[in-house]
TIMI-237056 format. One line per field, with one value per residue: x, y, z of N, C-alpha, C in turn. Coordinates in nm, 4 decimals. Layout:
BEGIN
n_u = X, ...;
n_v = Y, ...;
n_w = Z, ...;
ca_u = X, ...;
ca_v = Y, ...;
ca_w = Z, ...;
c_u = X, ...;
c_v = Y, ...;
c_w = Z, ...;
//
This chain:
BEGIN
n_u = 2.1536, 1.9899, 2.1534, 2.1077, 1.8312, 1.8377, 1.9701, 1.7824, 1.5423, 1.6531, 1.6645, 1.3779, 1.2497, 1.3568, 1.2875, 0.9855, 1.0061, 1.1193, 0.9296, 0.6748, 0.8118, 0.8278, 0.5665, 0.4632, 0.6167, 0.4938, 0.2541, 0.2618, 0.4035, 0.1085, -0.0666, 0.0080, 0.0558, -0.2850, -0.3451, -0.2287, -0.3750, -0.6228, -0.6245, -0.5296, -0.7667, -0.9682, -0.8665, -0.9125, -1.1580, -1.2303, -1.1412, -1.2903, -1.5326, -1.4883, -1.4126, -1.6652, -1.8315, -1.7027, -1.8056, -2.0525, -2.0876, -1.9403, -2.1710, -2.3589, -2.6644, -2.6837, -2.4212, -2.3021, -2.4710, -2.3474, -2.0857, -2.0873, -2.1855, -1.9928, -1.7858, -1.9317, -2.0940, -2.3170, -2.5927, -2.8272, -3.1064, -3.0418, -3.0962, -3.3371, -3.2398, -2.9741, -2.9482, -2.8812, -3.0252, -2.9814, -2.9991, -3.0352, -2.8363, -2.9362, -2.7735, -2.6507, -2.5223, -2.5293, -2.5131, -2.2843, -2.2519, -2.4724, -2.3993, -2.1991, -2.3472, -2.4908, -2.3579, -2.1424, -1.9325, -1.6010, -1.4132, -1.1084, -0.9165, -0.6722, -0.5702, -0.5863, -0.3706, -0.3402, -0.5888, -0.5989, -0.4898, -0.7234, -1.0167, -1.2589, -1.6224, -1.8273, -2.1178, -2.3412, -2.5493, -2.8520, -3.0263, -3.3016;
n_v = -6.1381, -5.9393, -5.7140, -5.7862, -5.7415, -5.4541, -5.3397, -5.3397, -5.2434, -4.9769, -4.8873, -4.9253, -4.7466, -4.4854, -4.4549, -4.4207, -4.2303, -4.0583, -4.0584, -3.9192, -3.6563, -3.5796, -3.6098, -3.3814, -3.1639, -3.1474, -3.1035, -2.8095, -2.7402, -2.7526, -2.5926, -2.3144, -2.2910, -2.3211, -2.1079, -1.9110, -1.9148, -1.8933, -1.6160, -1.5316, -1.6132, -1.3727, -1.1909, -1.1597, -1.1695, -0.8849, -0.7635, -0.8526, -0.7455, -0.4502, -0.4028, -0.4618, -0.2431, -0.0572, -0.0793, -0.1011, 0.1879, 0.3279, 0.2845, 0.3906, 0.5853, 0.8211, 0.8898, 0.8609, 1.0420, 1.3010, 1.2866, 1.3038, 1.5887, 1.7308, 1.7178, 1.8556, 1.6900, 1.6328, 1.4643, 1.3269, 1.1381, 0.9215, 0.9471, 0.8167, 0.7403, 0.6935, 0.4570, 0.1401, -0.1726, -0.5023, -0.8555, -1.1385, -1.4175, -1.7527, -1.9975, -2.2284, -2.5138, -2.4383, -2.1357, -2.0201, -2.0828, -1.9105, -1.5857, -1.6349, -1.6786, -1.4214, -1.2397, -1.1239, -1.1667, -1.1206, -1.1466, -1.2969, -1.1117, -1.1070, -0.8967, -0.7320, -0.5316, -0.3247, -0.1330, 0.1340, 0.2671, 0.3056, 0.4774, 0.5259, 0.4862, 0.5834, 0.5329, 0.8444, 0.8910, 1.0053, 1.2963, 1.3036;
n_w = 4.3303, 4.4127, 4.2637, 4.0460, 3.9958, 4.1159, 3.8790, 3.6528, 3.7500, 3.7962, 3.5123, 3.4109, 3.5620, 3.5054, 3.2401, 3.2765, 3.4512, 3.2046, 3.0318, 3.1712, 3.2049, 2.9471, 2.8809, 3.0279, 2.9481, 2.6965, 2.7299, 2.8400, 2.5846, 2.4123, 2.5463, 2.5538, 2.2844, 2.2555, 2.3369, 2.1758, 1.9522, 2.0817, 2.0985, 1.9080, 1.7336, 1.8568, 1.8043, 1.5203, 1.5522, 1.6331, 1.4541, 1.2383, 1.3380, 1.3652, 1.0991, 1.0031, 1.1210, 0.9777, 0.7251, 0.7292, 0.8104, 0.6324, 0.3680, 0.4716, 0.3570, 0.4930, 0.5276, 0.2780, 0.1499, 0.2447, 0.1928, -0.0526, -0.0963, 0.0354, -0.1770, -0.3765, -0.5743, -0.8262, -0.8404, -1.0657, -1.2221, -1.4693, -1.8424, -2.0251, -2.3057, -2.1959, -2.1213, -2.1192, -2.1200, -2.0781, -2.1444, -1.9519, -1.9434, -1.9006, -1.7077, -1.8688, -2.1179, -2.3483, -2.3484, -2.4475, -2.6850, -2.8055, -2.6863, -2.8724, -3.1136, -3.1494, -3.1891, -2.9458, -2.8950, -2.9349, -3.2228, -3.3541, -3.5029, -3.7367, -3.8785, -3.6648, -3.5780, -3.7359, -3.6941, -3.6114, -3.8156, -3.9725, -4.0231, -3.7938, -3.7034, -3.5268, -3.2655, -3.2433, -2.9511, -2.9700, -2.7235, -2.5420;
ca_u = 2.0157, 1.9537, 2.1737, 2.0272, 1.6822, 1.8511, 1.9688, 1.6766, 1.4604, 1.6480, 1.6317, 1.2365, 1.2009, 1.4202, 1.2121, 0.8768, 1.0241, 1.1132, 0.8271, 0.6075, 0.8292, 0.7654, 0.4093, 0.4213, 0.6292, 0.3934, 0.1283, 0.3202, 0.3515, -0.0303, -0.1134, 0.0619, -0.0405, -0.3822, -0.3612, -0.1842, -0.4641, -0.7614, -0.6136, -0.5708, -0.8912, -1.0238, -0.8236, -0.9784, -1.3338, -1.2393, -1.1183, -1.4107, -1.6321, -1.4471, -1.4894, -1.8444, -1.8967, -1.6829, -1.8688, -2.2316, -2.0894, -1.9490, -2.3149, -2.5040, -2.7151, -2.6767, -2.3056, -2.2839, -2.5103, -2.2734, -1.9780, -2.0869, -2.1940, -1.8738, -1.7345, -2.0235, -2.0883, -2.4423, -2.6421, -2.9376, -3.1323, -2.9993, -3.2020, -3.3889, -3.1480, -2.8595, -2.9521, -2.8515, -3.0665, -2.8765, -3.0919, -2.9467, -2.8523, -2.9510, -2.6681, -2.6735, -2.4368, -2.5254, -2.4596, -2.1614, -2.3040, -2.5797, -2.2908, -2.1489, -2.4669, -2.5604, -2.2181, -2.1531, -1.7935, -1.5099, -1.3455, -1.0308, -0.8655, -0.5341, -0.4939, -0.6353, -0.2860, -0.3575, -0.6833, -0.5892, -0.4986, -0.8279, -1.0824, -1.3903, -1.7427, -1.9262, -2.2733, -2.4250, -2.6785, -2.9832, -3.0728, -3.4498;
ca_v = -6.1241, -5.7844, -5.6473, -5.7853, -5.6504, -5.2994, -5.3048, -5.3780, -5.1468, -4.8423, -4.8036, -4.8906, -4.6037, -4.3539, -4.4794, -4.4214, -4.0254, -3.9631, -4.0740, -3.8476, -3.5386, -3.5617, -3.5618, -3.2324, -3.0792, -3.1513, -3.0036, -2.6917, -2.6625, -2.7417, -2.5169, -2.2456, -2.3218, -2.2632, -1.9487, -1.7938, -1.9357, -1.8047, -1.4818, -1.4778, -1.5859, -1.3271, -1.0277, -1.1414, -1.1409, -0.7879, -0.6973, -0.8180, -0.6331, -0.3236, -0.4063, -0.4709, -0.1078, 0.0337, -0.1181, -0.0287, 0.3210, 0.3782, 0.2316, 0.4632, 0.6568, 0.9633, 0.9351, 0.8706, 1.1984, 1.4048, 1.3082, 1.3517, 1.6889, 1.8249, 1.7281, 1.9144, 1.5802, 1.6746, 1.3295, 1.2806, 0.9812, 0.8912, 0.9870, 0.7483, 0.7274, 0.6382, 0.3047, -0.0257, -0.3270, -0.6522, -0.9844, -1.2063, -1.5473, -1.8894, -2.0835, -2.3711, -2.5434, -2.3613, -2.0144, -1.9780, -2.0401, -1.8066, -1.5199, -1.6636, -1.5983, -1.2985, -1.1242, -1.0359, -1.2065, -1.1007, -1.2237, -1.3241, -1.0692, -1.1221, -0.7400, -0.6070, -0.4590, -0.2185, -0.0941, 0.2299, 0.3186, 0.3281, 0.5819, 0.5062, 0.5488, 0.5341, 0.5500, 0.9242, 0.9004, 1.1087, 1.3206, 1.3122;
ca_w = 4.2934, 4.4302, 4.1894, 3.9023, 4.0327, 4.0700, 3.7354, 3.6111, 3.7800, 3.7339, 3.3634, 3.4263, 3.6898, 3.4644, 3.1324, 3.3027, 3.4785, 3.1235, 2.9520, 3.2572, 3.1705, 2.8106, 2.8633, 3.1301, 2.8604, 2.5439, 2.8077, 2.8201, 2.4086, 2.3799, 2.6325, 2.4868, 2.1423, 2.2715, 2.4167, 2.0654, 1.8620, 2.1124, 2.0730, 1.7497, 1.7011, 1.9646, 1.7163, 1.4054, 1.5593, 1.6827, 1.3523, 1.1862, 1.4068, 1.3265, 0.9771, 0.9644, 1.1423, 0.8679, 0.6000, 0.7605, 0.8058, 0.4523, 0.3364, 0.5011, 0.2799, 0.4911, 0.5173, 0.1593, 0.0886, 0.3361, 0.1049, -0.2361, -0.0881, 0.0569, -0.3361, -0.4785, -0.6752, -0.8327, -0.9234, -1.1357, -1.2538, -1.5808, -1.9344, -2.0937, -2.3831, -2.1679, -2.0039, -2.1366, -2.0962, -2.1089, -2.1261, -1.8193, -2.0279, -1.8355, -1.7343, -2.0097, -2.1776, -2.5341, -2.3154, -2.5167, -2.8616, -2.7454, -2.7064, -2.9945, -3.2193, -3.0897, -3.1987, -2.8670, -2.8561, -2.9976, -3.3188, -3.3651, -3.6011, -3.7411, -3.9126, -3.5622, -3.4751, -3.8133, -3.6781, -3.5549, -3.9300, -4.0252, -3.9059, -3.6820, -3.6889, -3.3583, -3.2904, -3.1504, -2.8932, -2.9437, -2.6326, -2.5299;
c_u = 1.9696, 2.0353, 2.0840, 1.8963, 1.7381, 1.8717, 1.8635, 1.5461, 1.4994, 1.6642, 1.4555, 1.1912, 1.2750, 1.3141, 1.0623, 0.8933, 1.0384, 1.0059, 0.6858, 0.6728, 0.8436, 0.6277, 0.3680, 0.4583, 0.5427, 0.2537, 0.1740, 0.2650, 0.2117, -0.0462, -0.0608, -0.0066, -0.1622, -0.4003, -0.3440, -0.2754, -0.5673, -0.7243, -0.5856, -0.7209, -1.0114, -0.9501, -0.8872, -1.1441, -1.3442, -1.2395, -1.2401, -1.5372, -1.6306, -1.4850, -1.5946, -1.8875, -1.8552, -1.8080, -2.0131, -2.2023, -2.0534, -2.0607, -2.3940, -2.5375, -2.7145, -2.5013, -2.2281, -2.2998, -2.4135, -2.1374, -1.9777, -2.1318, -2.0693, -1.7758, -1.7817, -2.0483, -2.2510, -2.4985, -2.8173, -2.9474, -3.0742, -3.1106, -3.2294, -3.2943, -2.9934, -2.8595, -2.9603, -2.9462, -3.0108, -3.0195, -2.9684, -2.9426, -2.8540, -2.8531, -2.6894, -2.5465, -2.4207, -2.5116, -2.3801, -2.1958, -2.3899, -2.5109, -2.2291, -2.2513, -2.5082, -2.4455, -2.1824, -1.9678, -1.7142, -1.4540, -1.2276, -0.9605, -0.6993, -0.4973, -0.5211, -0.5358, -0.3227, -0.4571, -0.7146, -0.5211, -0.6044, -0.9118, -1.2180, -1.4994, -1.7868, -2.0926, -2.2746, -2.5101, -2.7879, -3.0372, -3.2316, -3.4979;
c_v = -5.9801, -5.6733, -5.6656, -5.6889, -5.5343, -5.1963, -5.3097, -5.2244, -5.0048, -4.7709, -4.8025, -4.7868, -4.4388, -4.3226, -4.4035, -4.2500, -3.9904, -3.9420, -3.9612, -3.7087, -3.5079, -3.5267, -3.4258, -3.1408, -3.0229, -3.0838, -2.9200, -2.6442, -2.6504, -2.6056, -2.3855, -2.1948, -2.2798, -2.1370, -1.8649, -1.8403, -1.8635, -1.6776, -1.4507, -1.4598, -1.4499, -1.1248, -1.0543, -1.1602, -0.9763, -0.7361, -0.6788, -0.7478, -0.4661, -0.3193, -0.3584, -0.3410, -0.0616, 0.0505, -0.0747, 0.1121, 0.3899, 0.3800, 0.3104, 0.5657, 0.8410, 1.0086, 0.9466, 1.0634, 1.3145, 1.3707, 1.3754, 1.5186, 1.7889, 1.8184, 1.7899, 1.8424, 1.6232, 1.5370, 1.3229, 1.1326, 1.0030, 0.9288, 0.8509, 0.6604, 0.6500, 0.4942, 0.1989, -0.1105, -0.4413, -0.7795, -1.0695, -1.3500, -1.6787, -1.9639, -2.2065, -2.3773, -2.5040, -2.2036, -1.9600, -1.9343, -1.9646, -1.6719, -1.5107, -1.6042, -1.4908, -1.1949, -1.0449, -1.0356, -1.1223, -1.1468, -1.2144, -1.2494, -1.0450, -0.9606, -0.6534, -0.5085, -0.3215, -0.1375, 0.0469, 0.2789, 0.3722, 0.4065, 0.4764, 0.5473, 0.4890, 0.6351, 0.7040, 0.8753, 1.0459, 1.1877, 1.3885, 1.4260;
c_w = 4.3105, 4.3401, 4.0391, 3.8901, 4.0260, 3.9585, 3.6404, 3.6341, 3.7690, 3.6127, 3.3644, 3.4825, 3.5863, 3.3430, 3.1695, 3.3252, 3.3567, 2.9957, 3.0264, 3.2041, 3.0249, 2.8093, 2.9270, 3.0073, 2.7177, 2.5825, 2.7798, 2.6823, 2.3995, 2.4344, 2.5532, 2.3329, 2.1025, 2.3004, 2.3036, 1.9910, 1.9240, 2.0764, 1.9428, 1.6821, 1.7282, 1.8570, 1.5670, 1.4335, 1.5792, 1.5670, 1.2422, 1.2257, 1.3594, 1.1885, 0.9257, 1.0023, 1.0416, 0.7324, 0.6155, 0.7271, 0.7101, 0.3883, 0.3422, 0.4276, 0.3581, 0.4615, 0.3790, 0.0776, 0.1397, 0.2190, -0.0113, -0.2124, -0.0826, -0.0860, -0.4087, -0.5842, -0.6873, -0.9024, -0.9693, -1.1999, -1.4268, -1.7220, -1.9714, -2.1952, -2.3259, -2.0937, -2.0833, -2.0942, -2.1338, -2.0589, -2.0439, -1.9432, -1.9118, -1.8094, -1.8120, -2.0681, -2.3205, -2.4546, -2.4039, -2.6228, -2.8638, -2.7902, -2.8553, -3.1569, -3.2260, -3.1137, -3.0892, -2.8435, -2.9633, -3.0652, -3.3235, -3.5090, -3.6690, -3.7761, -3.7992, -3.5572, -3.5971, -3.8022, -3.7121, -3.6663, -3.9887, -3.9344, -3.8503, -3.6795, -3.5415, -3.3321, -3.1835, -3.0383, -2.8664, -2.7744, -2.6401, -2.4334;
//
C-alpha cells in the first residue's frame, strides 16, 4: 500500500514543481518583455520630443529669416499677375464630372507620343 501511495504521489509532487517552475520562468520572459517595451517606448517619446524641438525650431520665423539671409535669398510678395486662384470643389459625388466639364482633366490622346513634333504656343503673362 505505501508503495502504491508513493508512486502515486511522486509524479503529483514533480507535475505540480514543474508546473510552479514554468510559471517563475514565464515571469522572467514577461518581465523582461516589459522592460524592452518601456524603454522603447521611453526612446520614442524622447525622440519625439527631439523632433518636435526640431520642427518648432526650423518654423521659426526668425530662424527662417536668418537662413534665407546668409543665401542672400531676396523675397517679395508676388505681382498681381502672377497668382492663381483655384475654386476649392465640394466633395460630391459629381466632383469628378465637375473636373470633367470644366476641362481641367486630361484627355486621353492616342497621337500624344507625336506631340513634341509640333510647335507650341503658350500663353505670355502681362507684367503690371
Amino acid at each position: 500500500m505505501k508503495l502504491l501511495k508513493s508512486l502515486t504521489l511522486i509524479p503529483i509532487i514533480t507535475l505540480v514543481a514543474l508546473i510552479y517552475v514554468h510559471q517563475q520562468v514565464e515571469l522572467v520572459k514577461l518581465s523582461y518583455s516589459i522592460e524592452r517595451k518601456e524603454k522603447r517606448v521611453k526612446d520614442m517619446l524622447d525622440r519625439r520630443e527631439s523632433l518636435g524641438y526640431n520642427v518648432n525650431n526650423l518654423e521659426a520665423p526668425y530662424r527662417l529669416e536668418q537662413a534665407l539671409l546668409s543665401r542672400n535669398v531676396d523675397i517679395t510678395f508676388p505681382k498681381r499677375a502672377n497668382v492663381v486662384k483655384i475654386a476649392r470643389l465640394r466633395h460630391n459625388p459629381r466632383g469628378l464630372e465637375a473636373i470633367r466639364s470644366s476641362g481641367l482633366e486630361r484627355k486621353f490622346n492616342l497621337f500624344g507620343i507625336t506631340e513634341f513634333l509640333s510647335p507650341r504656343a503658350e500663353a505670355q503673362a502681362k507684367e503690371r
